[in-house]
Gaussian input, Z-matrix of N, CA and C with variables (Angstrom, degrees):
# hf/3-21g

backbone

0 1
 N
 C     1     B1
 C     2     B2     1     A1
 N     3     B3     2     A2     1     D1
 C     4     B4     3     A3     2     D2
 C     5     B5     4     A4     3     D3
 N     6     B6     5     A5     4     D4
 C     7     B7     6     A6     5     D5
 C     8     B8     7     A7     6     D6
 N     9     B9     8     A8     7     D7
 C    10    B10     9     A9     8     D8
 C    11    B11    10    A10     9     D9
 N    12    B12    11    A11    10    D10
 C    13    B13    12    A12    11    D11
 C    14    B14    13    A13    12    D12
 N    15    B15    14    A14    13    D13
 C    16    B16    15    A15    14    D14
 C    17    B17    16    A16    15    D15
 N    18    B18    17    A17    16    D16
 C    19    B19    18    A18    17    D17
 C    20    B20    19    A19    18    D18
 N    21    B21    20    A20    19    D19
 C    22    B22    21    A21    20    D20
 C    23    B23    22    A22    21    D21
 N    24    B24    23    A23    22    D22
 C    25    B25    24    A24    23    D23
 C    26    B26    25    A25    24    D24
 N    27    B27    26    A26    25    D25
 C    28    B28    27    A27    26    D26
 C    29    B29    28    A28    27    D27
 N    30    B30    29    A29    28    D28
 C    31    B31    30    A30    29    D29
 C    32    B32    31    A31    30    D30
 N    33    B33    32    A32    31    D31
 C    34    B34    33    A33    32    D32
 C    35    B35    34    A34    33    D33
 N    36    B36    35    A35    34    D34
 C    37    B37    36    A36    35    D35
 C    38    B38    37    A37    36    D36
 N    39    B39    38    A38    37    D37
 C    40    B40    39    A39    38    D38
 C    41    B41    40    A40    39    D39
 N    42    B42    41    A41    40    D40
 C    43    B43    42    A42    41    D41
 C    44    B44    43    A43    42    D42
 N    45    B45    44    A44    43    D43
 C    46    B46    45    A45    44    D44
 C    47    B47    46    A46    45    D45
 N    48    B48    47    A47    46    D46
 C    49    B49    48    A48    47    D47
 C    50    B50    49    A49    48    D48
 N    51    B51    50    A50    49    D49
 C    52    B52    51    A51    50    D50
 C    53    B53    52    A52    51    D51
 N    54    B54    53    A53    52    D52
 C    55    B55    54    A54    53    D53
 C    56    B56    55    A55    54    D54
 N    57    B57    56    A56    55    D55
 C    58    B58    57    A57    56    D56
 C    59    B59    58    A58    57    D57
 N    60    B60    59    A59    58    D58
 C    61    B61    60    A60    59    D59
 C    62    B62    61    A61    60    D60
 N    63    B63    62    A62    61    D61
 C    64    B64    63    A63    62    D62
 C    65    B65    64    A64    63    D63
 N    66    B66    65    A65    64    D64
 C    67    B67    66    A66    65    D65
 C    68    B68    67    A67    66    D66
 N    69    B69    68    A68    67    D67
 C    70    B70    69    A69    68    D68
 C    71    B71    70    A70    69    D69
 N    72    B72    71    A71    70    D70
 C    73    B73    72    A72    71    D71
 C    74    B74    73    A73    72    D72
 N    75    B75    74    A74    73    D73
 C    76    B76    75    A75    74    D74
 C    77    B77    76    A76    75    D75
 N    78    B78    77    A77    76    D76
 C    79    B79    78    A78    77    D77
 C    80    B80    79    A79    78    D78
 N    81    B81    80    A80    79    D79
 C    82    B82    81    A81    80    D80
 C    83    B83    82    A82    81    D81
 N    84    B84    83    A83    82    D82
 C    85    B85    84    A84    83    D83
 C    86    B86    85    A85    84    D84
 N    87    B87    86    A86    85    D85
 C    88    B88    87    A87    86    D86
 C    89    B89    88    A88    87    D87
 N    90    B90    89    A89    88    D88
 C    91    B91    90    A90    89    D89
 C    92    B92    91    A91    90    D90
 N    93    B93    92    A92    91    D91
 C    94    B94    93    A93    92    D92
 C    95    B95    94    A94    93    D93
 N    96    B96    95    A95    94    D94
 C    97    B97    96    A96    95    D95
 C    98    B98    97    A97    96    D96
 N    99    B99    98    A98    97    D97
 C   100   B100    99    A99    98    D98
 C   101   B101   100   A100    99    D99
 N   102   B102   101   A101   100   D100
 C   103   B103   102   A102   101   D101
 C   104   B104   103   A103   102   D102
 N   105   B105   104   A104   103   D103
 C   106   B106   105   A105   104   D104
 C   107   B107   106   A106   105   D105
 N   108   B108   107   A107   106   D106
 C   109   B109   108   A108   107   D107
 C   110   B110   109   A109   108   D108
 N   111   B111   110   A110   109   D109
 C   112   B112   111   A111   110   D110
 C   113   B113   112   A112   111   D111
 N   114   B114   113   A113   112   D112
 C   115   B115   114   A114   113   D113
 C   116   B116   115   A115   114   D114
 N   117   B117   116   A116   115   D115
 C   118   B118   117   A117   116   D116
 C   119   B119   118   A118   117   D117
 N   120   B120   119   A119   118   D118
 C   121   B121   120   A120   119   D119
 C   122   B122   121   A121   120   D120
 N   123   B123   122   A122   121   D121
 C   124   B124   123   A123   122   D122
 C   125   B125   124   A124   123   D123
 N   126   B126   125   A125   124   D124
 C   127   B127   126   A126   125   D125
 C   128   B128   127   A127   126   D126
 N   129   B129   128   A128   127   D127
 C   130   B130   129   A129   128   D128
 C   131   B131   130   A130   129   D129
 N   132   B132   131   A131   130   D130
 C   133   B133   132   A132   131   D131
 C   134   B134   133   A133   132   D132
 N   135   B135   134   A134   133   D133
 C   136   B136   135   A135   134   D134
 C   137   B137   136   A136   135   D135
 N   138   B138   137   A137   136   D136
 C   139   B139   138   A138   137   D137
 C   140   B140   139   A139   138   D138
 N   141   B141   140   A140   139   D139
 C   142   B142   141   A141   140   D140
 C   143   B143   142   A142   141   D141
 N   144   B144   143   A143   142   D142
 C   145   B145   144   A144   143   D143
 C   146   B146   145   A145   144   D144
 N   147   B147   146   A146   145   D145
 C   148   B148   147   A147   146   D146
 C   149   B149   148   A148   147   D147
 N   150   B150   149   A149   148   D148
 C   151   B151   150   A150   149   D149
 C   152   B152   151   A151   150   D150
 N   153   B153   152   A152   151   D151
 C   154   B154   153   A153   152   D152
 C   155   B155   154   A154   153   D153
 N   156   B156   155   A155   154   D154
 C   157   B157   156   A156   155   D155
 C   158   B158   157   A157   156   D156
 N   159   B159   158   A158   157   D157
 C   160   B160   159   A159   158   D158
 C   161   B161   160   A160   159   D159
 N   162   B162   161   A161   160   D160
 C   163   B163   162   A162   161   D161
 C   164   B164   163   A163   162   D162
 N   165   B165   164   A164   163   D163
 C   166   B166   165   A165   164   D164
 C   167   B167   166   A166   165   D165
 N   168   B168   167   A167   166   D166
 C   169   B169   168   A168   167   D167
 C   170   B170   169   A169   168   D168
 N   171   B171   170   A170   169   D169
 C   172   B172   171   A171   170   D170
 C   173   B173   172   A172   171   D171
 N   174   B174   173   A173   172   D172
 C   175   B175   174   A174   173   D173
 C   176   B176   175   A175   174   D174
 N   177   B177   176   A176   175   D175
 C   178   B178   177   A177   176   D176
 C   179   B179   178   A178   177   D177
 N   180   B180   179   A179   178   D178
 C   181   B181   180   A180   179   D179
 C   182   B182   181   A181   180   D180
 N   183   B183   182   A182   181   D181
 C   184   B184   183   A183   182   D182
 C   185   B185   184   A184   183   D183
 N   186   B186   185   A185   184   D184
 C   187   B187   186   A186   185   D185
 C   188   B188   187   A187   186   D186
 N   189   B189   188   A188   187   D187
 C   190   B190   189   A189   188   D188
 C   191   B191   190   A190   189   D189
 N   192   B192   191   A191   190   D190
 C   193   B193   192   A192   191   D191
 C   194   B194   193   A193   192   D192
 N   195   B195   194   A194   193   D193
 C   196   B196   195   A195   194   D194
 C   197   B197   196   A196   195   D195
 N   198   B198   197   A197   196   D196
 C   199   B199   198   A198   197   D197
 C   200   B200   199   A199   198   D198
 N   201   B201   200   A200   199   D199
 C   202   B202   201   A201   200   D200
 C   203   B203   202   A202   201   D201
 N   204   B204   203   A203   202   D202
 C   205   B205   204   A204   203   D203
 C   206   B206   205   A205   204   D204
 N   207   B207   206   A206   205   D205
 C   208   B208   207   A207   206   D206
 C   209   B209   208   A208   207   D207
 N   210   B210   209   A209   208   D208
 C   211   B211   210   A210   209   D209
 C   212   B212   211   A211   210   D210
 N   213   B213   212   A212   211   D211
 C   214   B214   213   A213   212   D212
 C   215   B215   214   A214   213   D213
 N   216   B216   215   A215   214   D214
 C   217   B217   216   A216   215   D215
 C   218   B218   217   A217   216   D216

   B1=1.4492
   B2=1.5186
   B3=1.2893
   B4=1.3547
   B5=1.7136
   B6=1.0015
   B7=1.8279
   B8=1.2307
   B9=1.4608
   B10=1.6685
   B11=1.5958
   B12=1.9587
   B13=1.0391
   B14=2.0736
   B15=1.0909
   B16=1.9427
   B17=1.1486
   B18=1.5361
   B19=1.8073
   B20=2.0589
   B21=1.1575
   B22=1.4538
   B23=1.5729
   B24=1.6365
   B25=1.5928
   B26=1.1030
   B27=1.3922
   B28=1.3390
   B29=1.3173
   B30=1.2643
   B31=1.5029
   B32=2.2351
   B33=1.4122
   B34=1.4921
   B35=1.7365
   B36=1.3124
   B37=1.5362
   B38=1.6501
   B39=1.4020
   B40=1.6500
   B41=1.3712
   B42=1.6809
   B43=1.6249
   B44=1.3243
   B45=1.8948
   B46=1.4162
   B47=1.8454
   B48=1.5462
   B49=1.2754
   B50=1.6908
   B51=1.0173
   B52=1.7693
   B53=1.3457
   B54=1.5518
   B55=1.7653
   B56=1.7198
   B57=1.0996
   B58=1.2209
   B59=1.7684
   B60=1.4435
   B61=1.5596
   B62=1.6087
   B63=1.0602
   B64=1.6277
   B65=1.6506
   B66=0.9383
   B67=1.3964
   B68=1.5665
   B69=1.5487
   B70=1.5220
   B71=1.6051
   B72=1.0668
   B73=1.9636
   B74=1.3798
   B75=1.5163
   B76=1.8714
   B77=1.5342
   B78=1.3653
   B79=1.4854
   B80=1.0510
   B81=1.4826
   B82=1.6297
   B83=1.2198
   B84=1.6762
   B85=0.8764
   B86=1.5488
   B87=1.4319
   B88=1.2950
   B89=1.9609
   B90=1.1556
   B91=1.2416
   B92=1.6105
   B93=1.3755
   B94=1.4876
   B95=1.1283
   B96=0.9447
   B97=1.7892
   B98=1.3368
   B99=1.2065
   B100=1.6621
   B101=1.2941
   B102=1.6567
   B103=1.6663
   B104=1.4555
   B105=1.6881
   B106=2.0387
   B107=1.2646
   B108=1.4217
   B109=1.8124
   B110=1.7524
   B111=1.5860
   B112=1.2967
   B113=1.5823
   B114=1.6218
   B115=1.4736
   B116=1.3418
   B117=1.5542
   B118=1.2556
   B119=1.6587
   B120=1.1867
   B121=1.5308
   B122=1.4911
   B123=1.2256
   B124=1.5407
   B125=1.5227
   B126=1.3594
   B127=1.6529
   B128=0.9080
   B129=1.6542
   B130=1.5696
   B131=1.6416
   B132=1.2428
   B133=1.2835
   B134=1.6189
   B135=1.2598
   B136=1.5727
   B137=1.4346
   B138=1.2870
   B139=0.9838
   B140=1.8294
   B141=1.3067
   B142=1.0265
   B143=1.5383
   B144=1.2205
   B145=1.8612
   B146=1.7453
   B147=1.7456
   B148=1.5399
   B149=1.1224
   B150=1.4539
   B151=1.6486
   B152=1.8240
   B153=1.4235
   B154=1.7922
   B155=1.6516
   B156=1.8470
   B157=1.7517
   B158=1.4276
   B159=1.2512
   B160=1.4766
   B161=1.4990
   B162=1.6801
   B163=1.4229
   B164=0.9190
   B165=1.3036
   B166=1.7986
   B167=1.5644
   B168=1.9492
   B169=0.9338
   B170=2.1764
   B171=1.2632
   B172=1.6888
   B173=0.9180
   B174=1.4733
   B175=1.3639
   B176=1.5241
   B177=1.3940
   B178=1.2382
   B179=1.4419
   B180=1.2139
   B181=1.4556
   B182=1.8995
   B183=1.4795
   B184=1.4261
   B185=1.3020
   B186=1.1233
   B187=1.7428
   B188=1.5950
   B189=1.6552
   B190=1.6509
   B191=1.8577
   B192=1.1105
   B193=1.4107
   B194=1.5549
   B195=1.5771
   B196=1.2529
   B197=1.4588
   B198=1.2411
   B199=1.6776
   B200=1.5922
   B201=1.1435
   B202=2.1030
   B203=1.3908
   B204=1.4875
   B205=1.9386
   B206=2.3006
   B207=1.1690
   B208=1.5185
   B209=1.4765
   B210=1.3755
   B211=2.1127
   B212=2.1232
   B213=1.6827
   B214=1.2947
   B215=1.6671
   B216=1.5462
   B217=1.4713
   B218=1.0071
   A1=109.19
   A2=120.46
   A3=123.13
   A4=111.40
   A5=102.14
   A6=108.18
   A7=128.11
   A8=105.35
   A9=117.93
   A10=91.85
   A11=88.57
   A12=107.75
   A13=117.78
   A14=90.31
   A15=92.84
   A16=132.85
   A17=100.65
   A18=119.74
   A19=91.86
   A20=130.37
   A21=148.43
   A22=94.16
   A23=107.42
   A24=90.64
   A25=103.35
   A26=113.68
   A27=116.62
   A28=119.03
   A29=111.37
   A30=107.90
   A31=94.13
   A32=104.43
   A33=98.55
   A34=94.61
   A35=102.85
   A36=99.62
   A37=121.76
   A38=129.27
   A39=136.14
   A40=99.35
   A41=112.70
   A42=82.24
   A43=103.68
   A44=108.72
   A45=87.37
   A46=89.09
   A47=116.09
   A48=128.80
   A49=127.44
   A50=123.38
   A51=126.71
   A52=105.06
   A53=90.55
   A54=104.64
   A55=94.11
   A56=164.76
   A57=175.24
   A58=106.93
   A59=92.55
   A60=78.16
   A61=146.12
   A62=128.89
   A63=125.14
   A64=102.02
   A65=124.04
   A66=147.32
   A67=129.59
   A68=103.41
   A69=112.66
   A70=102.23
   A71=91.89
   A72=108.69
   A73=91.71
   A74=89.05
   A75=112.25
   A76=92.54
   A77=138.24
   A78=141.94
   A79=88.65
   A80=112.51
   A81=148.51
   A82=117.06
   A83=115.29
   A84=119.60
   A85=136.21
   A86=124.03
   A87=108.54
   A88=96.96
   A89=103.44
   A90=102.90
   A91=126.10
   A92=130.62
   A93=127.88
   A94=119.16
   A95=122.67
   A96=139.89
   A97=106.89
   A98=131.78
   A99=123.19
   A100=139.07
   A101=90.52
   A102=120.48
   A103=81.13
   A104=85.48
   A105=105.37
   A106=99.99
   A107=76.48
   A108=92.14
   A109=97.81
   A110=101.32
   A111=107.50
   A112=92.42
   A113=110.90
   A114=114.15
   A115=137.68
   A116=140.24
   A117=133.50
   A118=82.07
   A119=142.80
   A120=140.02
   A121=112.21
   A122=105.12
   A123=129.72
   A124=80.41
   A125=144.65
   A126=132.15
   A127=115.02
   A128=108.07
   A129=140.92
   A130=103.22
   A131=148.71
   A132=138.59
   A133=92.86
   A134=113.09
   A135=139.21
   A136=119.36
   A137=125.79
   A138=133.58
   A139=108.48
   A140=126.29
   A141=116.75
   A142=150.21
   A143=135.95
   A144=122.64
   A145=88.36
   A146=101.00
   A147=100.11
   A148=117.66
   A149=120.82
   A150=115.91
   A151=94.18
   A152=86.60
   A153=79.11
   A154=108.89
   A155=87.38
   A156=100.26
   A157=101.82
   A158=94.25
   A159=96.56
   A160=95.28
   A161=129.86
   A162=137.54
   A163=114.69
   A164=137.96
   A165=137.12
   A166=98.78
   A167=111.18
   A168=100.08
   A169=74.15
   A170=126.09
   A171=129.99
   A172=128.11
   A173=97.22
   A174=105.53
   A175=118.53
   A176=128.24
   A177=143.97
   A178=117.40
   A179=136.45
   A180=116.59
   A181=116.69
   A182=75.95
   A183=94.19
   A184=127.69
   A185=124.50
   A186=103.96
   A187=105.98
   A188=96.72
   A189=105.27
   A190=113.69
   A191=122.42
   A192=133.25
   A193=90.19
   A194=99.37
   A195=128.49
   A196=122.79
   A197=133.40
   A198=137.86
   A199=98.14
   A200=109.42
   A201=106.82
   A202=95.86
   A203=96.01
   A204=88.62
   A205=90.56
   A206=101.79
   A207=93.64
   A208=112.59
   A209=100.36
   A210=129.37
   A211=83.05
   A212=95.23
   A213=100.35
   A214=103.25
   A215=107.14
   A216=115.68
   A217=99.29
   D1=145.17
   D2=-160.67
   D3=-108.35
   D4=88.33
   D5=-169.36
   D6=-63.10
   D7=-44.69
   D8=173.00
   D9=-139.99
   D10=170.79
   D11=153.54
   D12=-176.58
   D13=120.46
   D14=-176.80
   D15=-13.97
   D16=-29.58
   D17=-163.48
   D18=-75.70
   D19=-36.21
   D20=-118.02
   D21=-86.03
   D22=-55.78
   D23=178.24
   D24=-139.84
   D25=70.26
   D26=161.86
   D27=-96.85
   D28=131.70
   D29=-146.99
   D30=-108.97
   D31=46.50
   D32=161.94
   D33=93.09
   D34=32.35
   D35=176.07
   D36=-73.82
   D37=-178.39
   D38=165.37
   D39=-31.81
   D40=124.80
   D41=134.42
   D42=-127.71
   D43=-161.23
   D44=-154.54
   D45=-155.34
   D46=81.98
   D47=144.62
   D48=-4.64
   D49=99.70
   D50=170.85
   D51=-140.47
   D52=162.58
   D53=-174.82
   D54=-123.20
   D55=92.86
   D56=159.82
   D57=-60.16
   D58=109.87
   D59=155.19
   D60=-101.55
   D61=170.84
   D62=-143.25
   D63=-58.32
   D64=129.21
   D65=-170.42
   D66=75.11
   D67=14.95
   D68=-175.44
   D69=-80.40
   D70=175.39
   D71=-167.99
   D72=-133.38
   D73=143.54
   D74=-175.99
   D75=-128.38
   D76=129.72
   D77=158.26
   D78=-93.17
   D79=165.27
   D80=160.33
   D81=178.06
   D82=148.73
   D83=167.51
   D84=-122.98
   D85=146.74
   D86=-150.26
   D87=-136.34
   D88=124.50
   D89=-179.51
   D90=-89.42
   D91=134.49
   D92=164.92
   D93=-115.37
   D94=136.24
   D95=169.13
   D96=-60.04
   D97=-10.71
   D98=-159.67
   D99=27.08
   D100=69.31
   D101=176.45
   D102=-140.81
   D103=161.67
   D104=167.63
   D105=-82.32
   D106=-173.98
   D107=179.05
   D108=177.31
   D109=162.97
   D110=-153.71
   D111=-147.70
   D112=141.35
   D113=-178.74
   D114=-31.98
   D115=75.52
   D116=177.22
   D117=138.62
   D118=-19.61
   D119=-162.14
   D120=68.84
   D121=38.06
   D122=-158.39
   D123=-77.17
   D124=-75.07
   D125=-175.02
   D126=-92.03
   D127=171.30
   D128=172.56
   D129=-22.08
   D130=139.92
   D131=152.07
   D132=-90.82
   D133=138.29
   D134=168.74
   D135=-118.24
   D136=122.72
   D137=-165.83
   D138=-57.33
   D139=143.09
   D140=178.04
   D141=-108.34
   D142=101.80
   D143=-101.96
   D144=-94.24
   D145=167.01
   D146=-175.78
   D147=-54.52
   D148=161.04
   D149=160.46
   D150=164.98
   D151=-175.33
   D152=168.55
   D153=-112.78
   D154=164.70
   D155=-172.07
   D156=-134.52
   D157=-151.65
   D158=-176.64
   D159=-155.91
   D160=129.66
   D161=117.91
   D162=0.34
   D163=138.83
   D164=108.10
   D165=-131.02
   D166=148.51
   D167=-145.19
   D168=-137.59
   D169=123.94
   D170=162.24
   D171=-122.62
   D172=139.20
   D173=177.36
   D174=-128.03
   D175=82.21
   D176=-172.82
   D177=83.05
   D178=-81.36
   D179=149.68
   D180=-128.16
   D181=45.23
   D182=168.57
   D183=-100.40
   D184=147.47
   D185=173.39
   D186=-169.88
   D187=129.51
   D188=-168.78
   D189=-66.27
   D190=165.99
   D191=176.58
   D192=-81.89
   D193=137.18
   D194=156.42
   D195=-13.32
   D196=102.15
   D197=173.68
   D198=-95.36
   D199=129.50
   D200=162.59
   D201=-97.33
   D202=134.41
   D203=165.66
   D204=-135.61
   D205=160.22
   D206=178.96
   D207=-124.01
   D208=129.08
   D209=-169.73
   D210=-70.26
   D211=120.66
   D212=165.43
   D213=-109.88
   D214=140.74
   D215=-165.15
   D216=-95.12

């Protein structure tokens, strides 16, 4: 089930164009409140209770394999 995601309420923020070459590394960091959220911020955000999840992380039609990390309450 898909709880969050960055794209959801961003309301027309930076973005930020690069050309990387093959094996370079990009950091960033991206903050969550730990509530859901749903395309356009169209619903309620609800807080989202401990347990474990899973990562996935894209970048255009890319998209990383599954990370578990676990929400301590």
């Amino acid at each position: 089930t898909r709880l969050w995601s960055s794209n959801d309420c961003d309301a027309g923020g930076s973005t930020s164009m690069r050309t990387l070459a093959p094996g370079q590394r990009l950091v960033f960091s991206v903050v969550w409140a730990g509530r859901t959220s749903q395309p356009g911020c169209s619903a309620q955000r609800v807080a989202v209770p401990a347990g474990t999840y899973q990562l996935m992380v894209k970048l255009g039609q890319l998209a990383s394999k599954p990370a578990s990390f676990r929400l301590l309450g």
